[in-house]
C-alpha positions in Angstrom: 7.6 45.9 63.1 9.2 44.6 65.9 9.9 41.0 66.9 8.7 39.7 70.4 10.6 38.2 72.8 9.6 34.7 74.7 7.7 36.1 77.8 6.9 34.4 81.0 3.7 34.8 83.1 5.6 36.9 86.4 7.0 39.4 83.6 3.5 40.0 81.8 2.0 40.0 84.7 4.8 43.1 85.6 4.4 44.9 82.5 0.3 45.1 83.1 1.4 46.2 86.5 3.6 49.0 85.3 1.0 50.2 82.6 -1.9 50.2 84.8 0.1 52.1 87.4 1.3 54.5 85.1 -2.0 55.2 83.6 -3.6 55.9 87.1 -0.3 58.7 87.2 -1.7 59.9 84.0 -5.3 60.5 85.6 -4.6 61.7 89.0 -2.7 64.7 86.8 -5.0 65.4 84.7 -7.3 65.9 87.4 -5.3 68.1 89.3 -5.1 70.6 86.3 -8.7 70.5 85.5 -9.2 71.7 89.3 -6.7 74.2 88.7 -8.4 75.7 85.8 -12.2 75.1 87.1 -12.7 78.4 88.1 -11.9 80.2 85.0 -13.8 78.0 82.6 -16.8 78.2 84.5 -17.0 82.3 84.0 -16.4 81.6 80.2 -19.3 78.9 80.1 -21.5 80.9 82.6 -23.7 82.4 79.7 -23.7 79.0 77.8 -26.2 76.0 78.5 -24.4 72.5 79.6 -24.4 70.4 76.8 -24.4 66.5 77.6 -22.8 64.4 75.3 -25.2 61.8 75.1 -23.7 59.9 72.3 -22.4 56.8 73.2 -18.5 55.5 72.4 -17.8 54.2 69.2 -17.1 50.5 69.6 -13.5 49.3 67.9 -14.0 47.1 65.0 -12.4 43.9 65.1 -9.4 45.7 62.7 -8.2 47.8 65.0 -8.6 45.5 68.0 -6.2 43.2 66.6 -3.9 46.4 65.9 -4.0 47.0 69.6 -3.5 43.7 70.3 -0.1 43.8 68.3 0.7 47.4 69.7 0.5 46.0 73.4 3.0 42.8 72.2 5.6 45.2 71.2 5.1 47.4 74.5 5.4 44.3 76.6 9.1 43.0 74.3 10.1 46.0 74.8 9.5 46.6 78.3 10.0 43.2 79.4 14.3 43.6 80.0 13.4 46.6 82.4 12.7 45.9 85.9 9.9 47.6 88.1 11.2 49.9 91.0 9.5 49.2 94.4 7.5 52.1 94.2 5.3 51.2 91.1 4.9 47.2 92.2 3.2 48.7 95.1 1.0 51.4 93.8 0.4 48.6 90.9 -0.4 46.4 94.2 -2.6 48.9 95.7 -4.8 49.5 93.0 -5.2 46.2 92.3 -6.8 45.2 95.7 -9.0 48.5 95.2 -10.2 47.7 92.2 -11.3 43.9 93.3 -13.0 45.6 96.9 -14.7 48.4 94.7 -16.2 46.2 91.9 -19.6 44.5 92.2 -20.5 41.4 91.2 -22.9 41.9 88.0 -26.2 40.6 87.8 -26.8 37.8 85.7 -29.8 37.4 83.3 -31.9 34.7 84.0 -32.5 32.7 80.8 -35.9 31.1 80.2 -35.8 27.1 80.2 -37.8 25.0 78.3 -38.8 23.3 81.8 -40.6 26.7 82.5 -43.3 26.5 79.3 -46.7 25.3 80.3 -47.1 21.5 79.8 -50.6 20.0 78.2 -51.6 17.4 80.9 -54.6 15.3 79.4 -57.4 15.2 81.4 -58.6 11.4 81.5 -62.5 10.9 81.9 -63.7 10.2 85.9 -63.9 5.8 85.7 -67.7 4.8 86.4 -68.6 3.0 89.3 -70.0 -0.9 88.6 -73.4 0.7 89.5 -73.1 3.1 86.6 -71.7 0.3 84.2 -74.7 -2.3 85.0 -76.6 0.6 83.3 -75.3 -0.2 80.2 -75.8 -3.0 77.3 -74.5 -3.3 73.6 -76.6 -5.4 71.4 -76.6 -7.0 67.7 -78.9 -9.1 65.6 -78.1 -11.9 62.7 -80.7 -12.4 60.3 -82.1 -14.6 57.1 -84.2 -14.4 54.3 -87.7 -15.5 53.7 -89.9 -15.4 50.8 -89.0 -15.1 47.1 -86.0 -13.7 46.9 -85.1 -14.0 50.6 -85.9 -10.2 51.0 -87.9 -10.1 53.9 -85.5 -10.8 57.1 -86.2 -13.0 60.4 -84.2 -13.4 63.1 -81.6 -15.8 63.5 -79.2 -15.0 66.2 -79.2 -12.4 69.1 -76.3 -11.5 70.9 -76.1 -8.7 74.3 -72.9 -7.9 75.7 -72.4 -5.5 79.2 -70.1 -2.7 79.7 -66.9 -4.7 80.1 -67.7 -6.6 76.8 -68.5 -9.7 78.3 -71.4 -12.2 76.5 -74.1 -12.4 78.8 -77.0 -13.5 76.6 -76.1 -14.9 72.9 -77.9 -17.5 71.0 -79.6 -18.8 67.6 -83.0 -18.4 67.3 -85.2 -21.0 65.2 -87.5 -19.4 62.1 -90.6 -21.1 62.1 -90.5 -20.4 58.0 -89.0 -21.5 55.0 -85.8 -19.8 54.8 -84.8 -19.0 51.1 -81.4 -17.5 52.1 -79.1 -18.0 55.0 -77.4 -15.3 53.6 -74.3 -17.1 55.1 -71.4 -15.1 54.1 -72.8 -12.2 56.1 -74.3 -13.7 59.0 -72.5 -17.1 59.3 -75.9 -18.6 59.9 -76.4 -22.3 58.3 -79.0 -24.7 58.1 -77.7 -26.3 61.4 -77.1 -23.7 63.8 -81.5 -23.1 63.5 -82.3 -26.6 63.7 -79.7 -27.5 66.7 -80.9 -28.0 70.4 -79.6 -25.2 71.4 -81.5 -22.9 69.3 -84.3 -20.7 71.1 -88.1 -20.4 70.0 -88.6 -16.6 68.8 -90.7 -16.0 72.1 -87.9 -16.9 74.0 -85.5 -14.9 72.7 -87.8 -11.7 72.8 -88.9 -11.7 76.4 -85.2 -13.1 77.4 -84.1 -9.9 75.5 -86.5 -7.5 76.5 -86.0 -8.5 80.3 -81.9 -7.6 79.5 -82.7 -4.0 78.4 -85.4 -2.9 81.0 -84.2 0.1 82.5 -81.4 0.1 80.5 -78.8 2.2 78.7 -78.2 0.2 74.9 -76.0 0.8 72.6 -75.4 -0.8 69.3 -75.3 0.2 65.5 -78.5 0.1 63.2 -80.9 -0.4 66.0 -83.5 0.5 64.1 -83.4 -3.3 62.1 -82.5 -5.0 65.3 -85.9 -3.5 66.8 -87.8 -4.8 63.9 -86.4 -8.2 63.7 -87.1 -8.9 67.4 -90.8 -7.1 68.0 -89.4 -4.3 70.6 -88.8 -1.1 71.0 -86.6 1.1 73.3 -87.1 4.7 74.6 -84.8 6.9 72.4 -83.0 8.5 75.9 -82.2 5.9 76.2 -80.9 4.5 73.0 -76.9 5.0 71.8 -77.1 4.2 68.1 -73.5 5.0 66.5 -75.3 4.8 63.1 -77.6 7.9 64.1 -75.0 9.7 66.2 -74.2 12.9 63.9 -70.4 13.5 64.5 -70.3 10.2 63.1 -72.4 10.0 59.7 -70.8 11.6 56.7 -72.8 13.8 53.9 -73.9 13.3 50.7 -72.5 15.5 47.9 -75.7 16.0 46.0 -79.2 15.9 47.6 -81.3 12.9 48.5 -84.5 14.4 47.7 -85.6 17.2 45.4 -86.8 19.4 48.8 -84.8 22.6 48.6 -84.8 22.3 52.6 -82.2 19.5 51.6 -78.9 21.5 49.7 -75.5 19.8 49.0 -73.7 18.8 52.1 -76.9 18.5 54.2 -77.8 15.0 54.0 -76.5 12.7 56.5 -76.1 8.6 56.1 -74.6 6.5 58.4 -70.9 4.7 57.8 -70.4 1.0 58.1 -69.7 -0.1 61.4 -66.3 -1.5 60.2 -65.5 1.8 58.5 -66.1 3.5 62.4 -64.1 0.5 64.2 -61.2 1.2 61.5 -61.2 4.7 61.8 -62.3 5.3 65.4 -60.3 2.7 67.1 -58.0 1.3 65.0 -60.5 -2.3 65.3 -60.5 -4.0 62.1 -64.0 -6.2 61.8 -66.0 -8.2 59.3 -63.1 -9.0 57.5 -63.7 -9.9 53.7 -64.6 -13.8 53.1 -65.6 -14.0 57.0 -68.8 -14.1 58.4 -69.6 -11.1 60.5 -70.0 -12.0 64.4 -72.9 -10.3 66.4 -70.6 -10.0 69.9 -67.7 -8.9 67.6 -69.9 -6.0 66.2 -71.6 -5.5 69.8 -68.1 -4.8 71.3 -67.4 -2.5 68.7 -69.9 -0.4 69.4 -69.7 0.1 72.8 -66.1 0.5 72.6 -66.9 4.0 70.1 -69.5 4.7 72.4 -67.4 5.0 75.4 -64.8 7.0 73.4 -66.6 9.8 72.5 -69.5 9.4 76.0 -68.8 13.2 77.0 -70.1 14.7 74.3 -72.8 12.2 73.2 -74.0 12.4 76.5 -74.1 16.3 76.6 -75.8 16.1 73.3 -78.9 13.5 74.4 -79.4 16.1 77.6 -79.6 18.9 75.8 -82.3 16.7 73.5 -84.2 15.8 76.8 -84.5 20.0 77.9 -86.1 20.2 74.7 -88.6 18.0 74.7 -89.1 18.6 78.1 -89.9 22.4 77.6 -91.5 21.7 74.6 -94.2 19.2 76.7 -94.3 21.8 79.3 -95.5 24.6 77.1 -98.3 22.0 75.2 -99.7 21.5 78.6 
């Protein structure tokens, strides 16, 4: 194998030259004698179809392009002592600025970019209008125990919060009966907070109450006890109670009641409020060893209520065509 001699640049670039120039000689021959003999292979090939080579050149394995490689080093050594006569610089020359006014540029393919995929823009809720907010009220209810045993529950303290979760009615309430249990680890009622001055007679607190929710939207959990406790009621349209709201109650494994309209799975019970708040919101109330806090819980509710509003409120229209059509067809 031959050893190659240091090159520089103008004398590789001559040797490619040279080649190229001679290689275009090589063609224009070969050309020239396939014209020549045209004529007569076309009357051998006259009763013959034309048959196009439609197979496509063999691409060189990476073997033999590093053969060629070492073949075209030991042309350009042993080419590069001879010199390049004027008239093959110049045809070199001439095809060169050819080829570059000949050649088109070729298309590029346009790669995808990640800026181009579809983005997920979340769609926030329209904000209501402070007309649409006075519409709403959250309430809860504090109670103690009367009678043997302190079963039976009065009220003790009622607190109503508005939309923004501001306290705009909250106060102890005196119980004209002997209270057997404060049940003060729950509520945080004592002895004091029902005989104070600034307790409330029962009366007071119900028609101050029931004045608060007229024509009202409430919301609040367990409504159902608060109802009792105070001596009202509430249209259910208008009612938000996250303890009856399905998507939030969970279902028993085995069957309440013996009814076999009531199979495994069916039977829904409410969560704890402070199960919802930890879950739902990330709110952690009625901590162990602390007494609960009606505003605490009111807030709470509300603030699941206006977290899931779209759908609840889709629900409790659907729930008003209902009984609508199902008046209409009675009368």
């Amino acid at each position: 194998m031959c050893q190659p001699q240091p090159l520089t640049c103008a004398t590789i670039k001559a040797n490619a030259r040279l080649r190229r120039s001679r290689q275009w000689k090589d063609q224009s021959e070969n050309q020239q004698s396939n014209a020549n003999t045209a004529p007569t292979m076309a009357d051998q090939t006259n009763n013959t179809p034309n048959k196009k080579n439609s197979r496509r050149k063999r691409r060189p394995t990476k073997k033999e392009q590093q053969q060629r490689l070492r073949s075209n080093s030991c042309d350009v050594s042993t080419t590069s002592t001879q010199p390049l006569s004027s008239d093959e610089s110049t045809s070199t020359s001439v095809k060169k600025t050819a080829k570059k006014t000949t050649s088109t540029p070729r298309r590029k393919r346009s790669k995808k970019s990640k800026s181009s995929r579809p983005k997920i823009v979340n769609i926030l809720a329209t904000e209501l209008t402070d007309e649409e907010k006075a519409k709403y009220v959250a309430l809860d209810a504090e109670m103690v125990g009367i009678g043997p045993g302190g079963f039976q529950s009065r009220l003790a303290r009622v607190s109503v919060v508005n939309w923004d979760g501001v306290t705009i009615y909250d106060t102890h309430v005196q119980v004209v009966e002997k209270v057997t249990d404060y049940r003060t680890f729950v509520s945080g009622i004592t002895e004091e907070d029902l005989t104070s001055d600034d307790a409330v007679t029962f009366d007071e607190a119900q028609t101050k109450v029931a004045e608060l929710l007229e024509d009202k939207i409430l919301v609040g959990h367990g409504l159902k006890n608060d109802f009792k406790v105070l001596g009202i009621s509430h249209p259910w349209y208008a009612t938000r109670d996250t303890a009856k709201y399905e998507p939030f109650m969970k279902t028993l494994d085995a069957p309440i009641f013996s009814d076999p309209s009531h199979p495994n799975g069916t039977t829904l019970v409410a969560k704890k409020l402070k199960v919802l708040a930890k879950d739902k919101l990330g709110m952690t109330i009625q901590e162990e060893g602390k007494p609960h806090s009606p505003v605490e819980d009111a807030v709470a509710a509300l603030e699941l209520y206006k977290k899931h509003r779209g759908k609840w409120e889709k629900a409790v229209g659907w729930k008003m065509e209902r009984t609508f059509a199902i008046t209409q067809k009675a009368q």
